[in-house]
N, C-alpha and C positions, 0 to 999 in steps of 0.2 A: 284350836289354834296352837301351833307350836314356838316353844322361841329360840332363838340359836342369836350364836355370838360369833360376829365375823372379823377374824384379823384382816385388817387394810393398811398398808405399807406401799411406798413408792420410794424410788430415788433419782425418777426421772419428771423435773417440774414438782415434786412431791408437794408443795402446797396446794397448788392447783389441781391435780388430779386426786388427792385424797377430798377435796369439797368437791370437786365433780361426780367421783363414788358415792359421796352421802347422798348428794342431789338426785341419782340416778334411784341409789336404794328406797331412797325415803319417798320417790314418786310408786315403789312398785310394793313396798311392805310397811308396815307399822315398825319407824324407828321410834324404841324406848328412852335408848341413852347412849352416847359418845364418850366414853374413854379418853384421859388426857392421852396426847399424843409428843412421842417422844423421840430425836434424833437421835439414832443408831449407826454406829460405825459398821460396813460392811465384813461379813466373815465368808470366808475362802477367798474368795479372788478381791484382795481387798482394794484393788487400782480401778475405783468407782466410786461417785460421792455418796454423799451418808444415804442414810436411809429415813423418813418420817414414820414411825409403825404405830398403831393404838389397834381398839375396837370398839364396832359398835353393836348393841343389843337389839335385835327387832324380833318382831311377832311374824309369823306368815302362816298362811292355809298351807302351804309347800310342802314337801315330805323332803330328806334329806336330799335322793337326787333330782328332784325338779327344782330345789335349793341351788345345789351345784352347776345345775346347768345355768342357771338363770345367771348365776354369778360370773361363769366362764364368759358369757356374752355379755355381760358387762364389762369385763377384762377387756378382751375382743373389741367393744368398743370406742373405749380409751385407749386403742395404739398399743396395748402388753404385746410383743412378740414373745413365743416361746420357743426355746432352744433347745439342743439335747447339752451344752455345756453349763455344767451345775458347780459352783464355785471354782 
């Protein structure tokens, strides 16, 4: 069993989609524990609302990249577009 810690952050609907990530993770690995989570003010491009960021600790059989994928398509799932524009 490995354990890892995932930063989860939103600032689109961020309350709703940070409980929809736990819901998705915690169907798919052994969540430990949740992190308080805490409003963040955007950096670089700062003309977007704040940010909700924490983590949470879970257990999985996964190895680091079947981890990452599994996460990516979670992302994926919840509507993340990803960009080449980075702050």
């Amino acid at each position: 069993m490995n354990s890892a810690v995932i930063s989860v952050g939103s600032n689109i609907e961020p309350e709703k989609n940070v409980e929809r990530a736990r819901e998705i993770i915690s169907s798919q690995e052994r969540l430990v524990s949740v992190s308080r989570f805490v409003k963040t003010r955007p950096v670089g491009l700062k003309d977007q609302p704040d940010f909700l960021n924490g983590a949470f600790l879970i257990e999985t059989e996964k190895d680091a990249d079947e981890l990452r994928a599994s996460l990516k398509a979670i992302e994926k799932r919840l509507g993340r577009k990803r960009t080449s524009e980075k702050y």
